[in-house]
Structure formats: structure tokens, C-alpha cells
C-alpha positions in Angstrom: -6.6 -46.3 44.4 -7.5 -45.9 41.0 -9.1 -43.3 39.1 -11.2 -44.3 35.9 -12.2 -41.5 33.9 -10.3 -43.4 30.9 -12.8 -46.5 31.7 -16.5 -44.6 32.3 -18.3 -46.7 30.6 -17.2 -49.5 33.2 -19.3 -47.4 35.8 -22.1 -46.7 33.3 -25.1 -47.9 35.7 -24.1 -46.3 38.8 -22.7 -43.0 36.8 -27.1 -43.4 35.2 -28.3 -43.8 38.7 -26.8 -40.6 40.4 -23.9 -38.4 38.7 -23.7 -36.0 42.1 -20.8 -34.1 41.1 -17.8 -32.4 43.1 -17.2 -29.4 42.3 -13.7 -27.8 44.4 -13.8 -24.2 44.5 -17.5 -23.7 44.6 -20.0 -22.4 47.1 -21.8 -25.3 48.6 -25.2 -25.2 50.0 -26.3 -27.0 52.7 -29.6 -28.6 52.4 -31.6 -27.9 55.2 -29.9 -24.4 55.7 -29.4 -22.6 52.0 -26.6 -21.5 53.6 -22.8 -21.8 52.2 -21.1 -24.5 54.9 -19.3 -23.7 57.6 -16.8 -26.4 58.3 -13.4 -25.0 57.4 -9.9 -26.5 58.5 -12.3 -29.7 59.1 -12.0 -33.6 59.2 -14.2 -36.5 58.2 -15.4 -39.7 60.2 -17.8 -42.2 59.0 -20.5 -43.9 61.3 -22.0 -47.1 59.9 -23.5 -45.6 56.4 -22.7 -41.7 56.9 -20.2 -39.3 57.0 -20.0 -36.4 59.5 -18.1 -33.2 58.8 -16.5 -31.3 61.3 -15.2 -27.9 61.0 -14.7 -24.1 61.9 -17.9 -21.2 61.4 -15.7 -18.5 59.7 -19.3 -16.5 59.2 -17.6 -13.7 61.4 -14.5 -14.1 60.6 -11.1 -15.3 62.0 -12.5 -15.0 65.5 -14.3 -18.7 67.1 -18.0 -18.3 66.7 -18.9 -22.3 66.5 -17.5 -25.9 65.3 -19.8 -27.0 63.2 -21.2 -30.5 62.4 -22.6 -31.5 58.7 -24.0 -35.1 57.6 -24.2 -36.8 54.6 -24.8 -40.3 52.9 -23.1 -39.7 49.3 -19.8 -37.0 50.6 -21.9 -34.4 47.7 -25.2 -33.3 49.8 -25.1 -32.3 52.9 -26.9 -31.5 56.0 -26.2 -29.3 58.8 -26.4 -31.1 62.1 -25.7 -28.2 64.6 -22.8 -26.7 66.6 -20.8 -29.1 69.0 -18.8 -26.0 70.6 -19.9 -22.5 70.3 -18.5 -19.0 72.2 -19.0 -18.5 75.4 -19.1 -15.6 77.8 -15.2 -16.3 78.9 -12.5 -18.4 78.5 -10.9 -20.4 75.4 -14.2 -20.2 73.9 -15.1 -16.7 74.9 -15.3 -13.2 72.4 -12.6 -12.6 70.3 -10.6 -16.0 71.2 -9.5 -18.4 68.2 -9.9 -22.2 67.7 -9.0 -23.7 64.2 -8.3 -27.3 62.5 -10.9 -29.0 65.0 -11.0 -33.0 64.5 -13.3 -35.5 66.2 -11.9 -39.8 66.4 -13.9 -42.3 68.7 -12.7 -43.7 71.3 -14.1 -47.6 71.4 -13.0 -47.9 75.0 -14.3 -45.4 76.7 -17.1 -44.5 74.4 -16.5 -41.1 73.5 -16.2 -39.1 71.0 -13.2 -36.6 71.5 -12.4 -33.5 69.5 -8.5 -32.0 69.7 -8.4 -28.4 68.4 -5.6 -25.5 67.6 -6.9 -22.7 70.8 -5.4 -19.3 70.7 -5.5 -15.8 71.4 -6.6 -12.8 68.7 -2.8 -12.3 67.6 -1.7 -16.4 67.8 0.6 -15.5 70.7 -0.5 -18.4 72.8 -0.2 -21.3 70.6 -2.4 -23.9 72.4 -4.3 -27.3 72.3 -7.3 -27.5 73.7 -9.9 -31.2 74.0 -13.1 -31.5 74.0 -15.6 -34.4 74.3 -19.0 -35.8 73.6 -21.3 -38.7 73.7 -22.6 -38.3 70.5 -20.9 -37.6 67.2 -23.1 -34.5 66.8 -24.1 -33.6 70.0 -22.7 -30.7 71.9 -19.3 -31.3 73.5 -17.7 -30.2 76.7 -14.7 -29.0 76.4 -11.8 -29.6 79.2 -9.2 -27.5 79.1 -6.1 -26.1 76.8 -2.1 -26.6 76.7 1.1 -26.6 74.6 1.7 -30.1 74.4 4.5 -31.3 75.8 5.3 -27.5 76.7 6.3 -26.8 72.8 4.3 -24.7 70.7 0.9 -26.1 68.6 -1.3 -24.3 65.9 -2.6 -25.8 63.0 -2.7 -29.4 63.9 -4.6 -32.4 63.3 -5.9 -36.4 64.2 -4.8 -40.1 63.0 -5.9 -43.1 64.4 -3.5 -46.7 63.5 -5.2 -49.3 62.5 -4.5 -50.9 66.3 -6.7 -48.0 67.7 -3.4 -46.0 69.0 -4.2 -42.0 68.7 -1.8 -39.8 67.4 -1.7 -35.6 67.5 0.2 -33.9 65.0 1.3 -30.8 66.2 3.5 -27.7 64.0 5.6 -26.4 66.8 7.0 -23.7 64.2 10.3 -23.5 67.0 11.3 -26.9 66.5 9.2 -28.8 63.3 6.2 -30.7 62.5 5.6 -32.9 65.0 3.9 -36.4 65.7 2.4 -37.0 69.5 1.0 -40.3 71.0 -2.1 -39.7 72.8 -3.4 -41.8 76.4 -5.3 -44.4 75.2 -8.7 -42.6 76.2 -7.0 -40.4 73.5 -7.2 -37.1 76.3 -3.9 -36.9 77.0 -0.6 -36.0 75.2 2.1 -38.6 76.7 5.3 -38.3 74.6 6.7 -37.5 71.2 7.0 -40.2 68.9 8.7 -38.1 66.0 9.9 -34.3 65.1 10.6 -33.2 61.6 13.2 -31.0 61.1 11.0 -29.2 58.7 8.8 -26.6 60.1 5.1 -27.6 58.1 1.8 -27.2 59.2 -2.1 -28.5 58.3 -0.7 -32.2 58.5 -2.7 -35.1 57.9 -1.9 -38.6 57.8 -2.9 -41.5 55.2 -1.9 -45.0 55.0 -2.0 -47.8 52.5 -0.7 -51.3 52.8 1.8 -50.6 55.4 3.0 -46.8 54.5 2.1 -43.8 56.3 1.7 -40.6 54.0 2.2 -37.1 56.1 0.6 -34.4 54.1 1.3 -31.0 55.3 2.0 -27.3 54.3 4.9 -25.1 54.3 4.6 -21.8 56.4 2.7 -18.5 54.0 -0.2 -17.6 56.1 -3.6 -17.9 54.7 -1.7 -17.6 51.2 -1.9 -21.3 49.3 1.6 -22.7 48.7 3.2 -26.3 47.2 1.8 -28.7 49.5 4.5 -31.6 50.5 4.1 -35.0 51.5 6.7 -37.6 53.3 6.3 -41.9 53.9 7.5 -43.9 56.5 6.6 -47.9 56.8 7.0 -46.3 61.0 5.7 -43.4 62.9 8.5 -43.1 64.6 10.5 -42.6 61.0 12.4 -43.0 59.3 10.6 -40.6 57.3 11.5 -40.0 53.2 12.1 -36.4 52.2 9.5 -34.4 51.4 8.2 -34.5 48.0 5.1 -32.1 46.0 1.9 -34.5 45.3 0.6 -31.8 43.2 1.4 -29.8 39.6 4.7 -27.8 40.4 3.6 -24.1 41.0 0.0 -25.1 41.3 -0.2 -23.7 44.9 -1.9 -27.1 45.3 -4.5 -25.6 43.5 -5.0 -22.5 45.5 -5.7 -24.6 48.9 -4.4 -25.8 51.7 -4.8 -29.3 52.4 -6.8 -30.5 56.0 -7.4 -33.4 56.0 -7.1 -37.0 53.5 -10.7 -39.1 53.6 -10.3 -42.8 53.0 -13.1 -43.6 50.8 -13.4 -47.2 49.5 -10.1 -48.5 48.2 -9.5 -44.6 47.4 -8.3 -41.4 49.1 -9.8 -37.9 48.6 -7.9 -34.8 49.3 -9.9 -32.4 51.3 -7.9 -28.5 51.4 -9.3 -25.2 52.3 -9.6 -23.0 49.4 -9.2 -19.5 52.3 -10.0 -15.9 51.3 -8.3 -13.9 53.4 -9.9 -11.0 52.8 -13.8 -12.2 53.8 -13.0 -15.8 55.8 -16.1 -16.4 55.4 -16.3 -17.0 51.2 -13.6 -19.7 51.7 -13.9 -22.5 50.0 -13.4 -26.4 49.9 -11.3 -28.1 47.0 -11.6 -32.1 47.2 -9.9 -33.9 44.9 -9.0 -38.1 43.8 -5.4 -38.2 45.3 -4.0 -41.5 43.8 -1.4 -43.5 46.4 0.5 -45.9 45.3 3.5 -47.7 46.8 5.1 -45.1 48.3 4.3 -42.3 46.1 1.1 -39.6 45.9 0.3 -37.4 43.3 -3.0 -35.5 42.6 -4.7 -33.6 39.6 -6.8 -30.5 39.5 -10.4 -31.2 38.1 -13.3 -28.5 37.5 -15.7 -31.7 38.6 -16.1 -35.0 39.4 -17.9 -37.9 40.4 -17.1 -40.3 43.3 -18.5 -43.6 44.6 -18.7 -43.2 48.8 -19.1 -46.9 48.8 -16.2 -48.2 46.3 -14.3 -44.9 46.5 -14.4 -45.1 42.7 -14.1 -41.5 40.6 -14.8 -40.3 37.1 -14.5 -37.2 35.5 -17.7 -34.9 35.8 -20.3 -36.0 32.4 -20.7 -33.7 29.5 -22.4 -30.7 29.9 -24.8 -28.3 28.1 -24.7 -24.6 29.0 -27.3 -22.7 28.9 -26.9 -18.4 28.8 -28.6 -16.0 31.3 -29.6 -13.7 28.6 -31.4 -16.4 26.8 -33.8 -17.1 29.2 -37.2 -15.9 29.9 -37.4 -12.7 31.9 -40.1 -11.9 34.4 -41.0 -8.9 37.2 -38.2 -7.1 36.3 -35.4 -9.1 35.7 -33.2 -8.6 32.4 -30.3 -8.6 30.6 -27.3 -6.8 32.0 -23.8 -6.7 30.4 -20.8 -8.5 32.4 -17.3 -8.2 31.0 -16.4 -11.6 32.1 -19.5 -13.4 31.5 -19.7 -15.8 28.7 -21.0 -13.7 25.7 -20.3 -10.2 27.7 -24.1 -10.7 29.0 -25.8 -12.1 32.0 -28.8 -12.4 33.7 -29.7 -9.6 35.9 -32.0 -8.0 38.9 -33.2 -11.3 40.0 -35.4 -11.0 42.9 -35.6 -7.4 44.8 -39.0 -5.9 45.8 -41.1 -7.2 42.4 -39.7 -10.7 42.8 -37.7 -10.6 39.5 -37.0 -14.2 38.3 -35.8 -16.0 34.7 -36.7 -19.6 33.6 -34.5 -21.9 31.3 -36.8 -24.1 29.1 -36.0 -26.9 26.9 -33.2 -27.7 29.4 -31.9 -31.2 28.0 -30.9 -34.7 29.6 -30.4 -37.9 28.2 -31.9 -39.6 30.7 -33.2 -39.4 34.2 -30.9 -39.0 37.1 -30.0 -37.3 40.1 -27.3 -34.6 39.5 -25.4 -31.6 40.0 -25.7 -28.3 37.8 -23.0 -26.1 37.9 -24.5 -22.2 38.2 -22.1 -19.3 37.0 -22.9 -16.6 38.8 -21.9 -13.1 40.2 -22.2 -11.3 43.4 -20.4 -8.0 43.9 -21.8 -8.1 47.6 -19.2 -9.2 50.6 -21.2 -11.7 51.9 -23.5 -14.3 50.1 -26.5 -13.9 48.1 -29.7 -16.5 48.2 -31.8 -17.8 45.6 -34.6 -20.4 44.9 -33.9 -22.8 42.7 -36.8 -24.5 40.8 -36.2 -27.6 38.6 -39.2 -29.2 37.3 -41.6 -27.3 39.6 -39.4 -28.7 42.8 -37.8 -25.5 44.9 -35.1 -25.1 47.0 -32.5 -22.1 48.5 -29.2 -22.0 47.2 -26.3 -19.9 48.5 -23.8 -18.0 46.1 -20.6 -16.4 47.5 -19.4 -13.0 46.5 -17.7 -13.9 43.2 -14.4 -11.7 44.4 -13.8 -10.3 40.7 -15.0 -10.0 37.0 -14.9 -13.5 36.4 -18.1 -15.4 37.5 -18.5 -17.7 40.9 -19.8 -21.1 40.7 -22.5 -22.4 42.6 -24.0 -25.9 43.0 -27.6 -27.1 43.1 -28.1 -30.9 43.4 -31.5 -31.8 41.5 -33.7 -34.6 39.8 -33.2 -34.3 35.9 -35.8 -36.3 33.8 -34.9 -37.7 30.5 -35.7 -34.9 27.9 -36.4 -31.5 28.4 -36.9 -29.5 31.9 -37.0 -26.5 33.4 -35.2 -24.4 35.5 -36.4 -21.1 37.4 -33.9 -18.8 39.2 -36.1 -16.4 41.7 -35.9 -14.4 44.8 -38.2 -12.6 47.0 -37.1 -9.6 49.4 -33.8 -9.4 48.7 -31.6 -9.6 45.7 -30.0 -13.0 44.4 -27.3 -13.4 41.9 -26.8 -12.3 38.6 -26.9 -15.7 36.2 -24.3 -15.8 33.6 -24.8 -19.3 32.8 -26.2 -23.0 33.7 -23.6 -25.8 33.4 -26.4 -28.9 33.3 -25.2 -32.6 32.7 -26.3 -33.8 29.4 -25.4 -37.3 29.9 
């Protein structure tokens, strides 16, 4: 893989043509929702020219509401297909039951898509894998039944395919170590164990690259974010290398959890669950370029960036203008408030409630036309998410913003249509309140 923010001006037309931004950490809207999504502890497959996203509801909390299903063409906007399991009166999917790291693989024999999942009971006493299947890669799913596999303990878990079609389930059996499982080549059934680690990780994932398998995983500290570790074999079966850190030292892997590595182009992308223990459901999703080479991985934090879903290509995010809160236009009651750690102590308050308070940016610059991301710093002191209707250039639509969780301001992204000189941006609400604005964050080039 290679990452090219040394060489941007080598992807200056595509960069022109869209610069849809990644940003980890953020609260990301989905478009047909303006909801935050709701696919945590997920995994990725792509289907001819899109990508489907496949992961846990935590609106409620830790308990199993829904497995959710979002689409997308570009891996930046997304839309929200529907649930593919969702509770039940009874059973592993009934009240107060848990089901966590769901992943979805097709099976070209038989036709079917099938999803393996960690099951479990309100105190994780049970330990569990449970499969499900469907006939579409959004559709809803029947799910078939649960077990420890192999009669050995399984939570966090996850899915690789070889390039031969063989499935694999990688299972942390916290008794015994991480461990790799070969799956019935309808890919329903657990037949034998292909490889234990002595080392007792969970979240795994697997990448390869010409001929080496990378096992990412994590080491055992709850819903805390720890050092992330990552061992290569040219076998499943091992040898496997020791385990090595992929990111900074101390880093935490950048307060996340990794869940799953996307293949994208010749590239990789890192895909970790930023969790919030406190509120599950203001968790949030840190994707970053993970470079593999030979037989080594290593990955660096970014605030943004830009990747190419078709060449897997990345760049840093562009340049950026910021606009304040408290310098823009105030309307039915909005105004300036003070926030400690807002940029310039000030911010942009009382937007929306029962007079429909609102404020408008003018003079908002680009250097030329394009489709992009703006980064909005925000705050919301409530412990669930606040809605707003973002306006650029006349063209509206809802955006989510999490609870920021402190003094320093959340981020929130909007993906819009700049035009080459100046625009405008209005931030209202009506009913409720939305966010207080600190700043905009708005690509200038």
C-alpha cells in the first residue's frame, strides 16, 4: 500500500473532483436517517461497485436491539439499508440478551450470505457463537442457532475468507488463547481448529498481502482502548511471528479498538471502534491508512483524510478555513454564548428551540467547486444526540451531533457541494434544540 500525502499533487484531479474526507472520531450521519450510525464491532464486504456495512445498534445500550446494514459507493457517505436481525420476544435474540462483532462473507456455492456473531447472556457468562443467514446482503436473516465452538469459549470474534474461498472463524477463548477455526464449506459449521495462540487477544481480524497473513487483534481491558498487536504467518496453521504494536507506543491505538481491516484497492484501511462506555451509544469509528509491507504493519493517527475506494489511494485531508460561531449572523434567538473550550472562549448558541433560532456563515470560501466534507465543532451537554439542518448554498439536510462528553468540542461531519468562491452555510433547528457551534472546519482547497 502506499500513502501519498508527500505526493498530492499526483492526485490533483481526482482530490478537485470530490475531497470526501474521513474523519475517525467523529459522529457520522447517515444520509437518509440524520441519525449517528449504528454499526459498531462491524465488518465490510463489497458487492460489484458498493460497500455494505454491517454492525451492532448500541442506541440502547450494551443490550442486542438490531444488526444493522449501511451502503455506500465512496466508504465516506452512507446509507442506512435496514436491520438484518433484530430482538425478538425470546431466545438469543430476545430482551436483555447480547450479540456483538457480527460479520457477513458469501458463500459462492450455496448462494448465501451468512453472518457469524459473538451471542451471550447480560453478564457474558455464556460465551457463545451464534449464525445466521440470508439471501440477500441486506435482507433480513434467519438466524439458526448458537454454540461454543468446538466446546471452548467465544466472545469477540470475527470472519476471513482465503483467497481459495476456505472460511475461517476467529474465536478468543480467553481459557485457552486467540483462536483460528475452519468453517464447512457452506461456511455453517465449525469443523476443527487450525491454530491457537498462546496469547489470550480478542477483536481479531485478518489481512493478507502477497502471501502473508496479518492477525490484528487486542489485548484483554474491557471497553477501555489498549496497544493493539499484530502477528504474520506465510500459514494459517503458523508458524505465527510474535506479536508486535502497528501503532504509536502508548497511543491506545488511538483510543480504539480495532474490528475489522478493509482491503481497498492495492491499500488496507483500519476500521476500530472508538467505545464510550459510559453512553454505548456515542461510540465512535476511527478508520485509518494502515500501510503493510513485507511482513510488517504500522499505522498513523490523522485528524482527516482522503481515500480513493477504487485505487485505495489516501492523502492527507486539504487545507482548511475556519470559520467562528460567534462571527456569524444570529437569528430568532440564537447568540453568542461563552464556552471555556471553544476556540476564542465563544460559541454559537440556542440554535433551534421553540423560535427556530438559527446562524448563517457568509462569505464561506473555496477555491474551486467540489464535493466535500466540513468538519463542524460543536457541543452537546445532552446524553444522547442532538439534530440540526444543515444548509449549504440553499441545499438542506439533518445532521447528527453526539454528546461532546466534556469541555472540549465534538466534531461532526456534513458532506456538501462547495462552489468555487464564496457560499453559505445555515445551521437551524425547529422543535428541539441543536448544537451549540464553536466553529466550521471548511476545505479551502
Amino acid at each position: 500500500m502506499r500513502i501519498i500525502a508527500s505526493a498530492a499533487c499526483a492526485l490533483l484531479a481526482s482530490a478537485v473532483s470530490a475531497t470526501l474526507q474521513i474523519v475517525p472520531g467523529a459522529t457520522w450521519t447517515a444520509s437518509n436517517t440524520g441519525e449517528h450510525i449504528q454499526a459498531h464491532g462491524g465488518g465490510m464486504l463489497k458487492i460489484s461497485d458498493r460497500w455494505y456495512w454491517v454492525g451492532e445498534d448500541k442506541t440502547n445500550g450494551t443490550a442486542f436491539m438490531n444488526i444493522n446494514c449501511y451502503s455506500s459507493t465512496n466508504l465516506v457517505e452512507w446509507t442506512y439499508e435496514g436491520a438484518l436481525l433484530s430482538q425478538t420476544a425470546s431466545g438469543d435474540t430476545g430482551p436483555g440478551r447480547v450479540i456483538e462483532r457480527p460479520k457477513v462473507i458469501f458463500n459462492k456455492k450455496t448462494n448465501k450470505y451468512v453472518m457469524w456473531m459473538h451471542i451471550d447472556s447480560a453478564n457474558y457468562g455464556e460465551a457463545k457463537i451464534g449464525v445466521a443467514t440470508g439471501d440477500s446482503v441486506c435482507g433480513k436473516y434467519t438466524y439458526l442457532r448458537s454454540e461454543q465452538p468446538l466446546g471452548f469459549q467465544s466472545r469477540d470474534m470475527g470472519l476471513y475468507v482465503d483467497d481459495d474461498g476456505t472460511g475461517y472463524v476467529l474465536t478468543e477463548d480467553r481459557q485457552n488463547g486467540l483462536r483460528i477455526n475452519l468453517l464447512s464449506s457452506d461456511y455453517l459449521t465449525i469443523t476443527r481448529n487450525i491454530y491457537t495462540f498462546p496469547e489470550k487477544y480478542e477483536a481479531p481480524t485478518i489481512a493478507k498481502m502477497n502471501g502473508v497473513y496479518f492477525m490484528f487483534a487486542s489485548q484483554l481491558t474491557g471497553w477501555n482502548p489498549n496497544d493493539n498487536y499484530y502477528s504474520t504467518s506465510t500459514s494459517l496453521s503458523g508458524p505465527w511471528s510474535s506479536w508486535k504494536k502497528f501503532a504509536d507506543s502508548g497511543s491506545n491505538t488511538y483510543a480504539s479498538q480495532t474490528t475489522f481491516v478493509l482491503p481497498v484497492g492495492d491499500g488496507f484501511t483500519y476500521m476500530g471502534d472508538r467505545w464510550v462506555s459510559s453512553n454505548l451509544m456515542r461510540s465512535t469509528y476511527v478508520w485509518l491508512p494502515l500501510q503493510i509491507s513485507g511482513t510488517t504493519a504500522t499505522m498513523k493517527n490523522a485528524v482527516n483524510w482522503v481515500l480513493d475506494g477504487t485505487s485505495g489511494s489516501m492523502i492527507s485531508g486539504p487545507s482548511e478555513t475556519q470559520p467562528e460561531g460567534e462571527s456569524a449572523t444570529f437569528s430568532n434567538g440564537a447568540k453568542v454564548i461563552s464556552c471555556s473550550g471553544c476556540s476564542g472562549g465563544k460559541a454559537a448558541g440556542y440554535i433551534g428551540g421553540s423560535s427556530g433560532g438559527a446562524v448563517v456563515f457568509s462569505n464561506v470560501q473555496s477555491s474551486v467547486s467540489t464535493r466535500t466534507t466540513i468538519r463542524i465543532k460543536h457541543l452537546n451537554g445532552d446524553s444522547s444526540q442532538r439534530v440540526a439542518d444543515v444548509a449549504v448554498n440553499g441545499q438542506s439536510q439533518r445532521v447528527a451531533f453526539l454528546p461532546n462528553g466534556g469541555t472540549d468540542p465534538g466534531s461532526s461531519v456534513v458532506h456538501v457541494d462547495l462552489k468555487q468562491g464564496a457560499n453559505e452555510v445555515k445551521i437551524s433547528m425547529q422543535g428541539g434544540y441543536g448544537p451549540d457551534i464553536d466553529r466550521l472546519m471548511v476545505p479551502q482547497s
